[in-house]
C-alpha positions in Angstrom: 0.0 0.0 0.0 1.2 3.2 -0.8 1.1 6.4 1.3 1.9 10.0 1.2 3.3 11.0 4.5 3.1 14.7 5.1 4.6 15.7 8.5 3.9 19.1 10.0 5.5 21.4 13.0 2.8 22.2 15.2 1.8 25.3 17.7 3.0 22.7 20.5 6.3 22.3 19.2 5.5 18.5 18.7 5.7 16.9 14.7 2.2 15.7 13.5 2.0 12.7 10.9 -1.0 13.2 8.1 -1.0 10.0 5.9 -3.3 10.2 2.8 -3.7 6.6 1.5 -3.3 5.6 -2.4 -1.9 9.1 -3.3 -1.4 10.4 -6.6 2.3 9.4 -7.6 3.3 12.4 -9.8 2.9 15.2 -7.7 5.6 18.0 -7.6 7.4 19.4 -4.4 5.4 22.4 -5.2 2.2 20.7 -5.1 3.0 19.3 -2.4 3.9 22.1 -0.4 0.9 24.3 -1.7 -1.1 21.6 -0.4 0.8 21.3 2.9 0.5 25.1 3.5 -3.8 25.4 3.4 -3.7 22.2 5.4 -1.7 24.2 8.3 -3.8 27.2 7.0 -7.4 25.4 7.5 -7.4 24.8 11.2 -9.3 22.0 10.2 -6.1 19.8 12.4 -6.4 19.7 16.1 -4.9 17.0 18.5 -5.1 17.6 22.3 -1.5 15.9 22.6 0.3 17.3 19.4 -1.8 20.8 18.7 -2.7 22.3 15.8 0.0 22.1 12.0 1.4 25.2 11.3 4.1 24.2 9.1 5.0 21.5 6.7 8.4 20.2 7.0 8.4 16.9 5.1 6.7 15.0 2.5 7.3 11.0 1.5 5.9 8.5 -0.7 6.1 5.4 1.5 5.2 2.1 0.3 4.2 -0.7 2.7 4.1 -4.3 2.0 2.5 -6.8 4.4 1.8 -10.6 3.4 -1.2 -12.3 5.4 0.2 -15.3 7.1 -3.0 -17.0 8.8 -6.1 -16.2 6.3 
């Protein structure tokens, strides 16, 4: 499974994780980091432990593979 992993500095001074799954796979960094900034922008993010995005400070593609091993 492939994931876009977009990982914020919050108002806490914690790092917040947003993973958006089956992503498109030819975005550009500036995509990426228009999208970042009216994600911090929105105030839409809120965690009680990790506070609100205001900043993005890294994006990755990661791809997961996991293999069922009882059915």
């Amino acid at each position: 499974m492939l994931t876009l992993n977009l990982s914020f500095r919050t108002d806490a001074g914690k790092t917040m994780v947003v993973r958006i799954p089956d992503p498109v796979q030819d975005l550009t960094t500036q995509q990426i980091e228009t999208a970042g900034a009216a994600i911090a922008a929105s105030g839409v993010l809120l965690s009680a432990k990790l506070g609100r995005p205001i900043e993005l400070v890294d994006a990755q593609y990661v791809e997961r593979n996991a293999t069922d091993m009882i059915p």
